[in-house]
C-alpha positions as CSV (number, residue, x, y, z in Angstrom):
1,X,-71.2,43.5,-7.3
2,X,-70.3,45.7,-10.0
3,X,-68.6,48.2,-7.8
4,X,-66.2,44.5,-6.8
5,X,-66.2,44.0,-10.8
6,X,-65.1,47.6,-11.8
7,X,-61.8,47.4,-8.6
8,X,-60.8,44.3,-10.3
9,X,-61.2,45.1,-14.1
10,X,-57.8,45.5,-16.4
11,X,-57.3,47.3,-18.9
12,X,-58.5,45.3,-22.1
13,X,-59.3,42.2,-20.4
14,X,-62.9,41.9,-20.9
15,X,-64.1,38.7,-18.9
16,X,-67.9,40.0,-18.9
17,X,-70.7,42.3,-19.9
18,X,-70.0,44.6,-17.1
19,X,-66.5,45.1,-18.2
20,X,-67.8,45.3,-21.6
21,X,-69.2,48.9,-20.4
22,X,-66.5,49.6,-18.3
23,X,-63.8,49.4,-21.3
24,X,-66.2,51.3,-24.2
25,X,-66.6,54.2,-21.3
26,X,-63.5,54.6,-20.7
27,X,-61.9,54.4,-24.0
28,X,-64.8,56.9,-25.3
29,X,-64.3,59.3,-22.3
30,X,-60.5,59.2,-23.2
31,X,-61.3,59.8,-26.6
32,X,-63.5,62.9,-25.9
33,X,-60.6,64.4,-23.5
34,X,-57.7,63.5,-26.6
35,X,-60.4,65.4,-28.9
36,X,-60.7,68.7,-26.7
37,X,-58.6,71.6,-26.0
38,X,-57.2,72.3,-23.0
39,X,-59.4,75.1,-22.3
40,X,-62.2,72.1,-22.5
41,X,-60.5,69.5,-20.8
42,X,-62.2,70.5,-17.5
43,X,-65.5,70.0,-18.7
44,X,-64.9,66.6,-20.7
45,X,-63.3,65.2,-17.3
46,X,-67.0,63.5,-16.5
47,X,-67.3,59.9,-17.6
48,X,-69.5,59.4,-20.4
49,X,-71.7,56.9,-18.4
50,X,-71.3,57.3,-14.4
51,X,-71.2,53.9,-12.3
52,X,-75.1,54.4,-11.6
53,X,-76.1,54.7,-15.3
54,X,-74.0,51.5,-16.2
55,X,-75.5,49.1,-13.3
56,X,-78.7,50.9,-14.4
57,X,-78.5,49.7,-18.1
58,X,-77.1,46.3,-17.5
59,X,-80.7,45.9,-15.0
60,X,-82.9,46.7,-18.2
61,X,-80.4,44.2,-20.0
62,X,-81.2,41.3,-17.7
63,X,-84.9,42.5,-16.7
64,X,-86.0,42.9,-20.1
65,X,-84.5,39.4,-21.4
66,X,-85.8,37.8,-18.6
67,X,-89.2,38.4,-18.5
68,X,-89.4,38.5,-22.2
69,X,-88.1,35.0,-22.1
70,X,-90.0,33.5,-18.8
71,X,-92.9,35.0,-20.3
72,X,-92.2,33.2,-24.1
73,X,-92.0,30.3,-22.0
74,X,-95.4,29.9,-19.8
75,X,-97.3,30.9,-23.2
76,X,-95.6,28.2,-24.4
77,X,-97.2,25.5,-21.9
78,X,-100.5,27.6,-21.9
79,X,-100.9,26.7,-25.8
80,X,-99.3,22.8,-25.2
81,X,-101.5,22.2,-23.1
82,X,-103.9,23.3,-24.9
83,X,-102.8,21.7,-27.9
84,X,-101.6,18.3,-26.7
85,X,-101.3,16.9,-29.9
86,X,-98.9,19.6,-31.0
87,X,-96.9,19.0,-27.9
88,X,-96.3,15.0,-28.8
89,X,-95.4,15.5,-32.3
90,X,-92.7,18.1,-30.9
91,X,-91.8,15.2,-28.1
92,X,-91.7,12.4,-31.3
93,X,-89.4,15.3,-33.2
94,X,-87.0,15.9,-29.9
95,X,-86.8,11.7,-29.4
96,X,-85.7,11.1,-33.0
97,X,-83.4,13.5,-33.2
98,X,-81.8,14.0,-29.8
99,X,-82.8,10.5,-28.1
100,X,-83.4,10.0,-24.9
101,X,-80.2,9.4,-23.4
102,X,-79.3,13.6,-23.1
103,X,-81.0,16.8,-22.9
104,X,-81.0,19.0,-26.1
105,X,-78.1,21.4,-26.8
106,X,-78.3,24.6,-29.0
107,X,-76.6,22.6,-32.1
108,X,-80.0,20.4,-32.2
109,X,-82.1,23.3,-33.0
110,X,-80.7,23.1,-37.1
111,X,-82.7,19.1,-36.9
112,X,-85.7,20.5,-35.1
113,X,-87.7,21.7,-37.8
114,X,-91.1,21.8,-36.1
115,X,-89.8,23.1,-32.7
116,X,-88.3,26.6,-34.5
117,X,-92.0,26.6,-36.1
118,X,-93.5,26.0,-33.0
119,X,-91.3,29.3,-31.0
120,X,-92.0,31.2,-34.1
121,X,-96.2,31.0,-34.2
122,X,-95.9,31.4,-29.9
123,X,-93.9,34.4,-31.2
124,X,-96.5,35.6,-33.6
125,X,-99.9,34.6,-32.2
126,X,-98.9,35.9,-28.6
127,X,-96.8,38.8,-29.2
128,X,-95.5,40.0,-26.2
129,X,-95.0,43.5,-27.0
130,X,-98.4,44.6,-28.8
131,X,-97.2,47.9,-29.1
132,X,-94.0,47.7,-28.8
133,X,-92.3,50.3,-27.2
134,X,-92.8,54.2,-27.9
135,X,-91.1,56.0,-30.5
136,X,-90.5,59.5,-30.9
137,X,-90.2,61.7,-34.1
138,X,-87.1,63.9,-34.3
139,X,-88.7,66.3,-36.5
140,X,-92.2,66.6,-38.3
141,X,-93.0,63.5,-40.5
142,X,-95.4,62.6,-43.0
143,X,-96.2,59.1,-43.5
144,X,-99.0,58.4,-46.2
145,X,-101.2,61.0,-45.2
146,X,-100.5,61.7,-42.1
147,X,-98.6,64.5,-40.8
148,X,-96.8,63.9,-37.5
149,X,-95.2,66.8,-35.4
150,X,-92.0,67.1,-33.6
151,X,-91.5,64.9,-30.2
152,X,-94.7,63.1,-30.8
153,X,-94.9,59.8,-29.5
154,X,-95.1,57.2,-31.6
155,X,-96.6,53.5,-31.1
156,X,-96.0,50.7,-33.8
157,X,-99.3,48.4,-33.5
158,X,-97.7,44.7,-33.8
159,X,-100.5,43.3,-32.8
160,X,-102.2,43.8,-36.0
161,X,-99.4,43.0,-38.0
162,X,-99.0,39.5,-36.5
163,X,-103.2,39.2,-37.0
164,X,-103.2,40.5,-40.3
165,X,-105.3,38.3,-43.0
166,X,-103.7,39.5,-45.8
167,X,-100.4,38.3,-44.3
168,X,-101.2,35.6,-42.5
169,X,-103.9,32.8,-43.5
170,X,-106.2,31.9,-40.3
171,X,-104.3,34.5,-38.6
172,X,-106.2,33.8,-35.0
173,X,-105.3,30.3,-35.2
174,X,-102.3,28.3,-33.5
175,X,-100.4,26.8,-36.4
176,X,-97.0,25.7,-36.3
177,X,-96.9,24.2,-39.6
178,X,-97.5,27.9,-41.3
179,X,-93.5,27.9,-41.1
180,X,-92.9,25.2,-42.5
181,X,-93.1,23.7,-46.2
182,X,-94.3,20.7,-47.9
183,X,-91.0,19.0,-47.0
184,X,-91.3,19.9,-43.6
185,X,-88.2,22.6,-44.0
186,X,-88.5,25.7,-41.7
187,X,-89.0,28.7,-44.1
188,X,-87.7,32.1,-42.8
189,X,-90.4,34.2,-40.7
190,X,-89.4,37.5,-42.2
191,X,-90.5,36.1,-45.8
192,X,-93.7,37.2,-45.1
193,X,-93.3,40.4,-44.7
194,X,-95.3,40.8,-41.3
195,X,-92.9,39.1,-38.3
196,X,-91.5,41.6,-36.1
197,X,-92.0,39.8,-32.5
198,X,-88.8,42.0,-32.0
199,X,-89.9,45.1,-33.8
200,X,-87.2,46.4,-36.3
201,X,-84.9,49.0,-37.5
202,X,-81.9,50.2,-35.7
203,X,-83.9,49.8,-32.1
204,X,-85.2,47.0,-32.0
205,X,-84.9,44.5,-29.3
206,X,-81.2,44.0,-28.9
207,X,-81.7,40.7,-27.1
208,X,-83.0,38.8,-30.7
209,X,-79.9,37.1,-31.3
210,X,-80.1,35.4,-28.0
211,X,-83.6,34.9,-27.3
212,X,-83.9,33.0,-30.8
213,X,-81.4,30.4,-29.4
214,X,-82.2,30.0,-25.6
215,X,-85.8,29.7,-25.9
216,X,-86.0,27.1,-28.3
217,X,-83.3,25.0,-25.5
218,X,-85.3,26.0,-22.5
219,X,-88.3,24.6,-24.0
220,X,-87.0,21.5,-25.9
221,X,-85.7,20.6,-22.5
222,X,-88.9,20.6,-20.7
223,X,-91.1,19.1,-22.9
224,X,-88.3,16.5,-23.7
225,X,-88.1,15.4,-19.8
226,X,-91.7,16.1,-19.1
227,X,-95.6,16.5,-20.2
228,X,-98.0,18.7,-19.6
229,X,-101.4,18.5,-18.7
230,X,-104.0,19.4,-16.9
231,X,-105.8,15.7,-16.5
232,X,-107.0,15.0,-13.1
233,X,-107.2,18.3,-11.9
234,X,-110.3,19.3,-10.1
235,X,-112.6,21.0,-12.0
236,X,-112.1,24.6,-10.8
237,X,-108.3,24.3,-12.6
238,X,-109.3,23.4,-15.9
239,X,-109.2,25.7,-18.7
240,X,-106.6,28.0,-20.3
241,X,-107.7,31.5,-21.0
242,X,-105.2,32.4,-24.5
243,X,-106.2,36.0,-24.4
244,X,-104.3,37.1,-21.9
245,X,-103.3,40.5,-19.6
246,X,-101.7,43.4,-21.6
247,X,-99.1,45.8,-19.9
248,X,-95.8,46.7,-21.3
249,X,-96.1,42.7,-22.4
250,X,-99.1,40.5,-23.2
251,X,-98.7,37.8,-20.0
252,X,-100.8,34.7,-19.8
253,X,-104.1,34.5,-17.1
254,X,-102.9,32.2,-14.4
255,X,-102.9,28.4,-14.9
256,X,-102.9,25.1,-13.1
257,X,-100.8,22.5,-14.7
258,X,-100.1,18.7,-14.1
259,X,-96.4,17.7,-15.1
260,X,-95.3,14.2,-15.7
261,X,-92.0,13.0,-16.2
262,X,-91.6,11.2,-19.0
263,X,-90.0,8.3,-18.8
């Protein structure tokens, strides 16, 4: 597929991401051959990315988003579910605002007050990246009173930033409404100094800007056209473990769940 893309790709048309690459490598690799001498050009006449480092990149692109996401998502039912009365005052929110007549659209989420809160404690209280991912130092560092070598890896403990007491009151409990204020307004997560479900500084998860809008549609669209439950099922699929299974991201235990359409 991308090999199809790249034989079809013109010069400063850029219909997609993997033309996006194509033109910045090009355009840089040019720029690198203007930049050397002749006596250099034969060693600057490698591309700066090959065809197997692009593909490469754009598969932790669309991995990494998508798992993040699906995974946002299925905590999200896991704590609905357990919470149902959380999950009909976010139905009684999306029926006010968007009716019933459509499905929500990314211009709702500015009238969705309770929804943004909602994503943003799944965000906090789950955190799917505990540790994030590693670091590592460039030269020896001292932070506080620690002394950290050269090329020592380097793990940022979110986790207890997102349970921290002196940050967050109740911090082991599902609240929504922690993000919002006496007039029901959302108030900006990174007021309090300790929400960094996408880590921060220069490296931090590059896919922010679009998780913050898709997973907020995906999930107002679901509980919108359905509800979720897990009333009537035999006994050996109740319960909802919230503790979950940590690898590179915390995922939820395995769940049984009833889905009604709402009509």
């Amino acid at each position: 597929m991308f090999m199809k893309n790249k034989e079809t790709y013109t010069d400063g048309h850029v219909r997609n991401i993997a033309d996006s690459f194509i033109d910045t490598v090009e355009k840089e690799t040019m720029k690198d051959k203007e930049n050397s001498s002749s006596s250099q050009n034969t060693l600057n006449m490698a591309p700066l990315l090959s065809d197997e480092q692009i593909v490469q990149g754009m598969a932790d692109l669309f991995g990494g988003g998508f798992d993040t996401s699906s995974t946002t998502l299925n905590w999200a039912l896991a704590y609905l579910i357990k919470y149902p009365d959380i999950q009909r005052r976010l139905q009684d929110e999306l029926d006010r605002v968007v009716g019933r007549e459509r499905f929500p659209v990314l211009e709702d989420l500015a009238s969705l007050p309770l929804l943004q809160a909602t994503i943003y404690e799944l965000m906090r209280i789950t955190c799917l990246a505990p540790l994030s991912v590693p670091r590592s130092t460039t030269t020896e560092t001292k932070f506080r009173d620690f002394v950290i070598p050269k090329d020592t890896m380097v793990f940022v403990n979110l986790w207890s930033v997102h349970r921290n007491s002196e940050i967050w009151k109740d911090p082991h409990v599902f609240n929504p409404w922690r993000f919002l204020n006496g007039a029901g307004e959302l108030i900006d997560p990174k007021s309090f100094g300790g929400f960094l479900p996408f880590s921060a500084g220069r490296r931090k998860c590059p896919g922010e800007p679009l998780a913050t809008k898709t997973i907020p549609v995906f999930l107002a669209t679901l509980i919108h056209h359905f509800r979720f439950s897990q009333e009537g099922l035999p006994e050996e699929c109740q319960g909802i473990n919230l503790e979950g299974n940590c690898a590179l991201t915390l995922t939820p235990d395995k769940f049984y769940v009833r889905i009604e359409e709402r009509m």
